[in-house]
C-alpha positions as CSV (number, residue, x, y, z in Angstrom):
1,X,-6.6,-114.3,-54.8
2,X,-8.1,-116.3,-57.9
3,X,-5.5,-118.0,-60.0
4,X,-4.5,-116.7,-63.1
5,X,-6.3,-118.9,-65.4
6,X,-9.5,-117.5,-63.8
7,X,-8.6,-114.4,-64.6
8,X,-7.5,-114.6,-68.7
9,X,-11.1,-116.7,-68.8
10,X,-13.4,-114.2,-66.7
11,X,-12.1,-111.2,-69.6
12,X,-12.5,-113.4,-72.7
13,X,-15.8,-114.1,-71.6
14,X,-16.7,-110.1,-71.7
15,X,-15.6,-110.0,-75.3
16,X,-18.5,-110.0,-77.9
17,X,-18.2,-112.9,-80.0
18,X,-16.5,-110.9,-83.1
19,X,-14.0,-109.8,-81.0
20,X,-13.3,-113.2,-79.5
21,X,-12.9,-115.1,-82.1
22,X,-10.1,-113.0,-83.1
23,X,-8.1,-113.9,-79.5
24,X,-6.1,-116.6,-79.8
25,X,-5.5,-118.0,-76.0
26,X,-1.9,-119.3,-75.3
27,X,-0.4,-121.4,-72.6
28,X,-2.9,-120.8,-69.0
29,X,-2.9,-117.2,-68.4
30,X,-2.2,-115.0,-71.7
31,X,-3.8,-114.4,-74.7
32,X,-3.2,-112.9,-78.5
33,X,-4.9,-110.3,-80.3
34,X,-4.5,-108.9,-83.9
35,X,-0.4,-109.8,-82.9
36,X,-0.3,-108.5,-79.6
37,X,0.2,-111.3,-76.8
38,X,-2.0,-110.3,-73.7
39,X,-0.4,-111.2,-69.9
40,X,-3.6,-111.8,-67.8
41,X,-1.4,-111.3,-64.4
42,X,1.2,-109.6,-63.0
43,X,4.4,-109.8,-64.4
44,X,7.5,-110.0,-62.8
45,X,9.1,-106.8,-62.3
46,X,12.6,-107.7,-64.1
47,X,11.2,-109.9,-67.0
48,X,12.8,-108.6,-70.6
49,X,9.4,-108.5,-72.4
50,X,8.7,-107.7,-75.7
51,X,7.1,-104.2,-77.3
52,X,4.2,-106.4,-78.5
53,X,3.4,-107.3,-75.4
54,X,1.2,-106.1,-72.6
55,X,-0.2,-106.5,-69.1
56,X,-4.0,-107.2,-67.7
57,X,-4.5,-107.0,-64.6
58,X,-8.1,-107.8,-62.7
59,X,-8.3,-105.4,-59.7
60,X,-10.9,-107.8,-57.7
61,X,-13.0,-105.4,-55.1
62,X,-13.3,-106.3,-51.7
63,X,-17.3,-105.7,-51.3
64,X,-18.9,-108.7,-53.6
65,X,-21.0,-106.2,-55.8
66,X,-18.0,-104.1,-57.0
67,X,-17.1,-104.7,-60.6
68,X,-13.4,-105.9,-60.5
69,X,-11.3,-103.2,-62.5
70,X,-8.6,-103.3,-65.2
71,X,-5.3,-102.6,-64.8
72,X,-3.4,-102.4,-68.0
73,X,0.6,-101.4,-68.9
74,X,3.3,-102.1,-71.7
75,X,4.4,-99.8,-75.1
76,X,2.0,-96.7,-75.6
77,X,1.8,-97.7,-79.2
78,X,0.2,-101.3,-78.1
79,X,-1.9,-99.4,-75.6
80,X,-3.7,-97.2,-78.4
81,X,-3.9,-100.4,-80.6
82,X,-5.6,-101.9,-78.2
83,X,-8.2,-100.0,-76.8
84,X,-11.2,-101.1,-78.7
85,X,-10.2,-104.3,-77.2
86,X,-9.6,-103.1,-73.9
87,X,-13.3,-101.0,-73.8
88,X,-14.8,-104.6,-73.9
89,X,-13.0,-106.3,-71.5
90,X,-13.6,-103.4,-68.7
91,X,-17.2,-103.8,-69.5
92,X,-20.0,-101.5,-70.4
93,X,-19.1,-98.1,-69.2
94,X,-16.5,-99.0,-67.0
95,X,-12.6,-97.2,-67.7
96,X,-9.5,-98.8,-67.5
97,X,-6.5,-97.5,-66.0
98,X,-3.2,-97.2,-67.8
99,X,-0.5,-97.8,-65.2
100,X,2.6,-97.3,-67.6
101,X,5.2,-99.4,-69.3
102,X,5.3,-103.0,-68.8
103,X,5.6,-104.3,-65.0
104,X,3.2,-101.0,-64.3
105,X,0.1,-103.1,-63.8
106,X,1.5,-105.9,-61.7
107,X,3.2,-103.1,-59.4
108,X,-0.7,-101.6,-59.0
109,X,-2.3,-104.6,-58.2
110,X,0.2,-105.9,-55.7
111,X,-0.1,-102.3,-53.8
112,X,-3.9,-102.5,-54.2
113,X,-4.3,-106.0,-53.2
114,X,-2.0,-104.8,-50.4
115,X,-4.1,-101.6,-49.0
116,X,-7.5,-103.6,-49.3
117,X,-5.9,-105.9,-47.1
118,X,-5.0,-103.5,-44.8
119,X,-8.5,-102.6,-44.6
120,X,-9.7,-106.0,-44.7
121,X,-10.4,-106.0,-40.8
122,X,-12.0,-103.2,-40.7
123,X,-14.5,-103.9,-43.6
124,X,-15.0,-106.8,-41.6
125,X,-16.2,-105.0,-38.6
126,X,-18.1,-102.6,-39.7
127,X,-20.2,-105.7,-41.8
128,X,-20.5,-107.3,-38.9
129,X,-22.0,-104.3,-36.9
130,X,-24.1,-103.3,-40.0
131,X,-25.9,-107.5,-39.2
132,X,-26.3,-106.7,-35.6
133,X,-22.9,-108.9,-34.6
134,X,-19.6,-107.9,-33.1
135,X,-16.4,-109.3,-34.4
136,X,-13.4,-109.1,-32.0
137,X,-10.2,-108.6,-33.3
138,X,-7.0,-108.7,-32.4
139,X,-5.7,-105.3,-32.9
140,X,-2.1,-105.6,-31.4
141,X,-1.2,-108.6,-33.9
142,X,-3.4,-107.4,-36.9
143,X,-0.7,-104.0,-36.4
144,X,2.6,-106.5,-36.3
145,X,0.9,-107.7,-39.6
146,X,0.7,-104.5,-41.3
147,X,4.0,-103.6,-40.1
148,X,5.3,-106.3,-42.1
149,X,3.3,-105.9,-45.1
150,X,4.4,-102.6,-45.0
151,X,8.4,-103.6,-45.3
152,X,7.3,-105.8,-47.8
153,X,5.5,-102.5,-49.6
154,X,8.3,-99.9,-49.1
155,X,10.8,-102.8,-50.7
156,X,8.8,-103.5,-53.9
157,X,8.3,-99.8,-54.5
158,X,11.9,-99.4,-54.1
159,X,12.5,-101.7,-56.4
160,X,10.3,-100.4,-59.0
161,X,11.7,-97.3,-58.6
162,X,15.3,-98.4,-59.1
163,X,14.6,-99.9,-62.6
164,X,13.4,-97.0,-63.6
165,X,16.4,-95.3,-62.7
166,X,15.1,-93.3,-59.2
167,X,17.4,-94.0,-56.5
168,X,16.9,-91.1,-54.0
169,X,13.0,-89.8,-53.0
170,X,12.4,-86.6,-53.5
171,X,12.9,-83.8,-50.9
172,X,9.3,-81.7,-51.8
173,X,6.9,-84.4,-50.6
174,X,4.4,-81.8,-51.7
175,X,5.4,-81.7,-55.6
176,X,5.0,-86.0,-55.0
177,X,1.2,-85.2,-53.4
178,X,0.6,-82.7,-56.8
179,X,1.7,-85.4,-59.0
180,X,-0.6,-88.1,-56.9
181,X,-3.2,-84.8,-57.5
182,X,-3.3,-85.4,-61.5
183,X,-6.3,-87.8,-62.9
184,X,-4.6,-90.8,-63.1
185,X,-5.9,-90.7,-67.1
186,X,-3.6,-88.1,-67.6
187,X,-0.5,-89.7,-66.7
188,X,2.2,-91.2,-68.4
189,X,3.9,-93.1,-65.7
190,X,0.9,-93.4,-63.1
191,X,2.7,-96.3,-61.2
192,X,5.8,-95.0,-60.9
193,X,4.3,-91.9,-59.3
194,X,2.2,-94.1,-56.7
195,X,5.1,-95.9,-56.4
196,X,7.7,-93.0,-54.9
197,X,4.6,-91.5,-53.2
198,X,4.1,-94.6,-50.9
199,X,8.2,-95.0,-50.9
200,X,8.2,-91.6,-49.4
201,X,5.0,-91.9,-47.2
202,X,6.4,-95.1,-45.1
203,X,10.1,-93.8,-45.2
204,X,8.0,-90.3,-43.2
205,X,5.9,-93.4,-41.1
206,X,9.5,-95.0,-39.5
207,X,9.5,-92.5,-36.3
208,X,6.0,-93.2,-35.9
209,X,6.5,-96.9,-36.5
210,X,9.2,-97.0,-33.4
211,X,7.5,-94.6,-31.3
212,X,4.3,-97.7,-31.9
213,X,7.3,-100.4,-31.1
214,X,8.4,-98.8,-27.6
215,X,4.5,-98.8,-26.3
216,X,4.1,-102.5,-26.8
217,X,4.3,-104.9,-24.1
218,X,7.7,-106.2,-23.9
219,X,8.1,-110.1,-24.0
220,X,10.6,-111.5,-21.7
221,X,11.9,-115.3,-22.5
């Protein structure tokens, strides 16, 4: 993953100049505009932030000629000031996604970054079918990997959902799925229903998960 730094300097180098030299950067990774102080990375979940401050967030893609996309949270007020702003720093046509208050962003990309991955060895594969080559993986250690990264998903998204005050899942997985259903444009909270959908979704995966466990070859020290 690029460092910060990289990030903050890849947007402010989308800005028009008018716009730019109104952005004031600050320390290696955030920036100011009109008196709103910019977060070009993830934040950490529990940080006390201000209202005047907000989260960017470059989704990169994992195919080289995707456009990276922007993932953006904090106070709905800052949001709406923002937006001519934010319009030039997705690019020329291209949306941004409001993930919700502060913390939103960060919990998006780190479950993006997550599922691409998961798919990372298969997007290998099939590349290097597409060239005429065959790339041999290791399927039973890749899936002891994804296990893990998995307990690693289902405990952030548990912990997202506890600062915002959801301690038990829902029963109706389907209400969940018809939330999920809504553009994400239209939501208020958009990671926190991602969030208790992929809470609930590996909670459902655990009998599959040890049904996987008692088919592997057992190692005997």
């Amino acid at each position: 993953m690029l460092a910060p730094s990289h990030d903050r300097d890849t947007l402010l180098h989308r800005l028009p100049a008018e716009q730019a030299t109104l952005c004031t950067p600050q320390g290696h990774d955030l920036f100011i505009w009109q008196g709103i102080t910019l977060h070009c990375r993830p934040l950490p979940l529990d940080a006390s932030t201000p209202a005047s401050h907000m989260e960017v967030c470059l989704l990169w893609q994992p195919l080289p000629a995707s456009p990276g996309a922007l993932l953006v949270s904090g106070d709905a007020a800052s949001h709406q000031q923002c937006q001519p702003l934010l319009q030039s720093l997705a690019g020329a046509g291209q949306p941004w996604l409001y993930c919700g208050p502060l913390g939103a962003a960060g919990l998006c990309k780190r479950v993006f970054d997550s599922l691409f991955y998961l798919a990372g060895p298969a997007l290998a594969q099939h590349a290097s079918q597409t060239q005429g080559a065959a790339v041999q993986i290791d399927w039973l250690s890749l899936v002891r990997q994804q296990q893990q990264l998995a307990d690693k998903l289902a405990a952030l998204c548990r912990h997202y959902l506890a600062q915002h005050g959801v301690y038990q899942l829902p029963q109706d997985a389907d209400s969940v799925l018809d939330s999920f259903r809504q553009p994400p444009q239209l939501q208020a909270h958009y990671a926190l229903t991602l969030a208790t959908l992929l809470a609930l979704a590996l909670e459902l995966s655990e009998p599959a998960r040890k049904l996987f466990d008692s088919l592997l070859p057992q190692t005997h020290t």
